[in-house]
C-alpha positions in Angstrom: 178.0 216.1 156.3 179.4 218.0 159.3 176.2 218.8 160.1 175.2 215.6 160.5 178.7 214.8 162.7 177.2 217.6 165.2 174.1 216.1 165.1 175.2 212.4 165.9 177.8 214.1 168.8 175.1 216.2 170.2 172.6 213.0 170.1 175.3 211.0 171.8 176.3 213.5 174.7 172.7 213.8 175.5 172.2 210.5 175.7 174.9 209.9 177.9 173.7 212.6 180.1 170.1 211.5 180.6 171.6 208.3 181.6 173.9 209.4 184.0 171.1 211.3 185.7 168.5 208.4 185.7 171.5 206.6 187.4 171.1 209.1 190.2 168.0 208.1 191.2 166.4 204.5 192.4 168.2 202.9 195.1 170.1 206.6 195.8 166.7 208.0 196.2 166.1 205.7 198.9 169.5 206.7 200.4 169.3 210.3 200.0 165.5 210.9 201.4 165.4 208.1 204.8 167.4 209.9 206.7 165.6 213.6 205.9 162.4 211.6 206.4 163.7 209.7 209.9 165.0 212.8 212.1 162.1 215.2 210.7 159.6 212.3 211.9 161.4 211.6 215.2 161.9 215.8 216.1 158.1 216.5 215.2 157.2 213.5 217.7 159.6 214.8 220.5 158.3 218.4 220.2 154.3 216.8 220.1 155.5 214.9 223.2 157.3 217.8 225.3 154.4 220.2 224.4 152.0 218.1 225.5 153.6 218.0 229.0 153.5 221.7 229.0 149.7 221.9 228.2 148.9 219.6 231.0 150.8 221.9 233.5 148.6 224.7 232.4 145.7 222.8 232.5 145.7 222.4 228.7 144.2 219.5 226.5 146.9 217.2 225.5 146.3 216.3 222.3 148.5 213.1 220.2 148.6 212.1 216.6 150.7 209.0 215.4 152.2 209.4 211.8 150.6 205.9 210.2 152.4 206.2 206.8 154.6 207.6 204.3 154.2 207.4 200.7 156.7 209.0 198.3 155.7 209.1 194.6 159.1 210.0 192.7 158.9 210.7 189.0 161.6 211.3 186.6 161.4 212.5 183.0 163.3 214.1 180.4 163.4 215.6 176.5 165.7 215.3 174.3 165.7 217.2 170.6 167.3 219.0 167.9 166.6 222.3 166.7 167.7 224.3 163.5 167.8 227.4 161.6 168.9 227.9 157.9 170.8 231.1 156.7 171.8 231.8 153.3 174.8 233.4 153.9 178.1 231.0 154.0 178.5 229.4 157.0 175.0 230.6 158.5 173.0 226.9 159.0 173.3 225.9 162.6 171.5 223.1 164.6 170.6 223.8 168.9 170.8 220.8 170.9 167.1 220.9 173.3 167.1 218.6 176.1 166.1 218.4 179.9 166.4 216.7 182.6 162.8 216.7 185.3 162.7 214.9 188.6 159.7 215.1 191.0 159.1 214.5 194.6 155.6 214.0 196.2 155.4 212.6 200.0 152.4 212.1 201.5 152.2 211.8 205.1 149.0 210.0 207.0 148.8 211.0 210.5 146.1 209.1 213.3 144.7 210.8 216.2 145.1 208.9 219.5 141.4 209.2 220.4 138.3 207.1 221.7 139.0 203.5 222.4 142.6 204.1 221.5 142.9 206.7 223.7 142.0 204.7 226.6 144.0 201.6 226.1 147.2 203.8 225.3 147.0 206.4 227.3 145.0 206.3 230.2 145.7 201.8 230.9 148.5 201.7 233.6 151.7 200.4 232.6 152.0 196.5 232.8 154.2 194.9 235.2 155.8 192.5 232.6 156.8 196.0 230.9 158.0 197.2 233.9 160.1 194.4 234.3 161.8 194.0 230.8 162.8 197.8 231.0 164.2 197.1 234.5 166.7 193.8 233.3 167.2 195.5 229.9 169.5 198.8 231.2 167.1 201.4 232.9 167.8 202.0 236.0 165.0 200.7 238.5 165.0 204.2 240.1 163.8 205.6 237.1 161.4 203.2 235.8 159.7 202.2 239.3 160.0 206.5 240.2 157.9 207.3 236.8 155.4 204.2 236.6 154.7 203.1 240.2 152.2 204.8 242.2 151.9 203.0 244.9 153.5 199.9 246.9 152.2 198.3 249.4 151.5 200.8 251.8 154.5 203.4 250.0 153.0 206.3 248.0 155.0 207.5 245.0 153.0 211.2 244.8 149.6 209.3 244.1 147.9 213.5 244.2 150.8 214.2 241.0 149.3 211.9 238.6 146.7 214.3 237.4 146.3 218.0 237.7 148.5 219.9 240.4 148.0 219.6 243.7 147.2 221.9 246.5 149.5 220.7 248.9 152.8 218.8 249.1 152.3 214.9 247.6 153.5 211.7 249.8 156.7 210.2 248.6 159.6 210.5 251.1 159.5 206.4 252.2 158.7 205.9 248.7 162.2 207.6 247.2 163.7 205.8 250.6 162.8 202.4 249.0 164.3 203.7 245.3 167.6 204.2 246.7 167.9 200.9 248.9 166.2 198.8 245.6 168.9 200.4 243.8 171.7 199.9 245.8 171.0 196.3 246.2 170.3 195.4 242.4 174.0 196.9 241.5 175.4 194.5 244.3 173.5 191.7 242.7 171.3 190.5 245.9 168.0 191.2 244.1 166.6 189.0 241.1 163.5 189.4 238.8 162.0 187.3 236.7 158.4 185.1 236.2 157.7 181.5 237.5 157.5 178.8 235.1 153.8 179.2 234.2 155.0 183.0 233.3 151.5 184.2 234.5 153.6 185.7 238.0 156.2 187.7 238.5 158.7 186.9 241.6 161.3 189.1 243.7 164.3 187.5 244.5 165.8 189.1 247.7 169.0 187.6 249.2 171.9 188.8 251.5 175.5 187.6 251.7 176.7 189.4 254.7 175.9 191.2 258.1 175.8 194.5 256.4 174.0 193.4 253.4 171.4 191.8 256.0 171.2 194.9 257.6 170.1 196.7 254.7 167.9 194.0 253.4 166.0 194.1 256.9 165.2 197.9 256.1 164.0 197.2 252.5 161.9 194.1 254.5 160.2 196.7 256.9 159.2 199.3 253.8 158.1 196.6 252.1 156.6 193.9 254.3 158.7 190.8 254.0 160.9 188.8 256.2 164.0 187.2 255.4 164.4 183.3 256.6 167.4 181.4 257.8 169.3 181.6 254.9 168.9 185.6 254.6 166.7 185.6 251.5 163.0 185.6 250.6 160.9 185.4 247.6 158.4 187.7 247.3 155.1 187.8 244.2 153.8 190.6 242.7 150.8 191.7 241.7 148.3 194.3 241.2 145.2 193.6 243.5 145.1 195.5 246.7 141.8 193.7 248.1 144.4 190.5 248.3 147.9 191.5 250.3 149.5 188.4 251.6 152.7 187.7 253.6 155.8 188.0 251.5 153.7 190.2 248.7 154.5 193.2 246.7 151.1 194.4 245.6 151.9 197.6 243.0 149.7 200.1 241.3 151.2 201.8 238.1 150.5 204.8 236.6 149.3 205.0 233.6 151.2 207.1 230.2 148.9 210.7 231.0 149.5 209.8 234.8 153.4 209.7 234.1 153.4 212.6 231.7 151.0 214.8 234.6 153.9 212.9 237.3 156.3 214.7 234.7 154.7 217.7 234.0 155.1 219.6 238.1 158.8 219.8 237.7 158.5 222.7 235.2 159.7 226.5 235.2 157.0 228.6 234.8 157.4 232.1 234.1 156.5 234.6 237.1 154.2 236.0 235.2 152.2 233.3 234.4 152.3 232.2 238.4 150.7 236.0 239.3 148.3 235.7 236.7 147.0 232.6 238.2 147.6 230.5 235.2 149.3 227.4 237.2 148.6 226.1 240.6 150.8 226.2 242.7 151.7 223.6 244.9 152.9 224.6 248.9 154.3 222.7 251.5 153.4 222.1 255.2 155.3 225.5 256.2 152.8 227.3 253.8 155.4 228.0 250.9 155.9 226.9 247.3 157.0 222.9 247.3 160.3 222.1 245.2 158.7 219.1 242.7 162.6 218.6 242.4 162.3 217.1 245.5 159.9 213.9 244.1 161.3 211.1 242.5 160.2 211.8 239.0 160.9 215.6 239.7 164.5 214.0 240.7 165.1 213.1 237.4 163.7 215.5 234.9 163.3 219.2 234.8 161.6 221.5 231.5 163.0 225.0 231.5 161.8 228.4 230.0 162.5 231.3 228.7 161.3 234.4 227.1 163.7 233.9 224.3 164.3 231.5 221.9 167.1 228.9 223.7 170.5 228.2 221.6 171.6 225.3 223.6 168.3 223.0 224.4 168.1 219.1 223.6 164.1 220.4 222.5 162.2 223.7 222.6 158.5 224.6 221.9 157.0 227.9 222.1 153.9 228.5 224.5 151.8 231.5 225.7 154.6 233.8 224.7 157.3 231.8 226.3 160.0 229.0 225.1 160.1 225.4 227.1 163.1 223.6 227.1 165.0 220.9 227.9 168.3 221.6 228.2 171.2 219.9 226.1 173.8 219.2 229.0 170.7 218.1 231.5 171.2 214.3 230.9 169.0 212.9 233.4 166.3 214.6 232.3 167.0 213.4 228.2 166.9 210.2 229.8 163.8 210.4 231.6 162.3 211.8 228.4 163.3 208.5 226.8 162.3 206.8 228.5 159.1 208.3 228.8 158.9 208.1 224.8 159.6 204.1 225.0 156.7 203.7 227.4 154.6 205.8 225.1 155.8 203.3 222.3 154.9 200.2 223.9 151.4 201.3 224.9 150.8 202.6 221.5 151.9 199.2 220.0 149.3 197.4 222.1 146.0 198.4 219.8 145.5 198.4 216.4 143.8 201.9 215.0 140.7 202.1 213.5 139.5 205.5 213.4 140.0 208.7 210.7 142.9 209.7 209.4 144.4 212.9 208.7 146.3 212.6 205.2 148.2 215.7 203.9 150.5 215.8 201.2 153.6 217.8 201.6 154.2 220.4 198.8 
């Protein structure tokens, strides 16, 4: 009989205990894995992203896969039983509780190479102006978006010679950075408005002045840019993207494309002397014959990737290469920012085409 009270207790504590683990799983699964999921996702993609820059400075194949999907198969299982042994000496019969408790977790992660068609329309299509636009009236500063995605303006050259392998010599963008700073000024006073006409197939430029020193500056943005202001200080300018067809009171823009950004990007990078008398990196010189500062440039302005021979303890995001570590440093905001922000244009191109070539599935073990 007080075998049989073990046994019942035994049965009952077991019980108890496989349902207080199957508790544990379901909905705290979910809890428990997105976030180990999310960041490992989001680093791998930063690090695929600021690697990529490298390789271009060194005249290396970038090379991009998208993770498409993530499956998680999560099994749980469990054993519960009674073992027992007979003695026949007093008191020698005992009964062994035998139970366990299993849970198993297999991800499987489907990445997508960003290749062929995809390629093109992602990476290598210039940057609409609509996107421009929304990124400009949604909290980016115009300096930054225009100084990344706009080549060219009117007759104002944003380092055209930067948007693919380094240059020789020094790249055109002093009246360029000029207009950044004026366009700047004036949209944090207000006297500039953006926005599309009410077929929404252009977009317009809203210039206006409110006194003699706002006029003043408005007439220097008007020379760089080729408009005039009338007789009540303002003028609406159009923009578009065909150079064959420049009118009066037009801002005709050429934008670079995501590989042309990340090229843009990719000058502004400390490269180990070493490397430079190897002859691994071109180097670009200025009109006085020495090495040109790509600090200097607006993109260059803005965003910076360091190295180092060892491993760095304070960087935002490190990747080795060729026996070195490129950084970006943790307290250089401006250049987290730009990288950003280069990520969100990355996004919005990707998000234009649908994929439909291999993929690379792998489960993780």
């Amino acid at each position: 009989m007080l075998c049989q009270k073990k046994y019942t207790l035994v049965l009952l504590l077991s019980i108890i205990l496989l349902s207080g683990c199957q508790s544990s799983f379901g909905p705290n699964v979910v809890k428990d894995t997105h976030p180990g999921y999310n960041s490992a996702i989001a680093t791998t993609l930063n690090h695929q992203m600021l690697l990529n820059l490298v390789r271009l400075k060194y005249r290396d194949e970038a090379y991009f896969l998208k993770v498409s999907s993530i499956t998680a198969s999560m099994s749980f299982s469990g054993n519960l039983g009674v073992s027992s042994s007979f003695d026949l000496a007093p008191g020698g019969n005992l009964i062994k509780p035998d139970f366990g408790v299993g849970y198993t977790d297999k991800p499987t992660i489907t990445y997508q190479p960003v290749q062929g068609e995809d390629f093109l329309k992602n990476v290598l299509s210039g940057i609409s102006l609509d996107a421009i636009m929304v990124l400009t009236q949604s909290g980016w500063s115009v300096e930054r978006v225009f100084g990344l995605c706009v080549e060219r303006t009117n007759k104002l050259l944003n380092a055209p010679t930067a948007s693919g392998p380094t240059p020789l010599q020094e790249p055109k963008f002093k009246r360029f950075k000029q207009l950044l700073l004026l366009l700047k000024h004036q949209l944090n006073q207000g006297n500039i408005e953006m926005g599309s006409d009410d077929s929404h197939r252009q977009i317009n430029i809203l210039f206006k002045a409110n006194n003699e020193h706002e006029i003043a500056e408005m007439n220097k943005l008007g020379k760089l840019l080729g408009f005039n202001l009338d007789k009540n200080h303002s003028a609406l300018v159009n923009l578009n993207t065909n150079f064959l067809k420049q009118a009066k009171n037009q801002l005709t823009i050429r934008t670079r494309s995501i590989l042309s950004i990340m090229f843009y990007l990719a000058q502004n990078i400390d490269i180990p002397i070493e490397h430079i008398q190897a002859g691994l990196v071109t180097i670009t010189k200025n009109q006085q014959g020495d090495a040109f500062n790509w600090s200097q440039t607006p993109a260059g302005s803005v965003f910076k990737i360091l190295s180092s021979r060892e491993k760095p303890e304070k960087a935002h995001l490190a990747i080795p290469y060729r026996n070195y570590w490129y950084y970006i440093a943790d307290n250089d905001l401006q250049s987290k920012t730009t990288f950003m922000l280069l990520k969100q244009l990355f996004d919005i191109q990707s998000g234009q085409t649908k994929f439909s070539g291999p993929a690379l599935t792998l489960p993780v073990r």
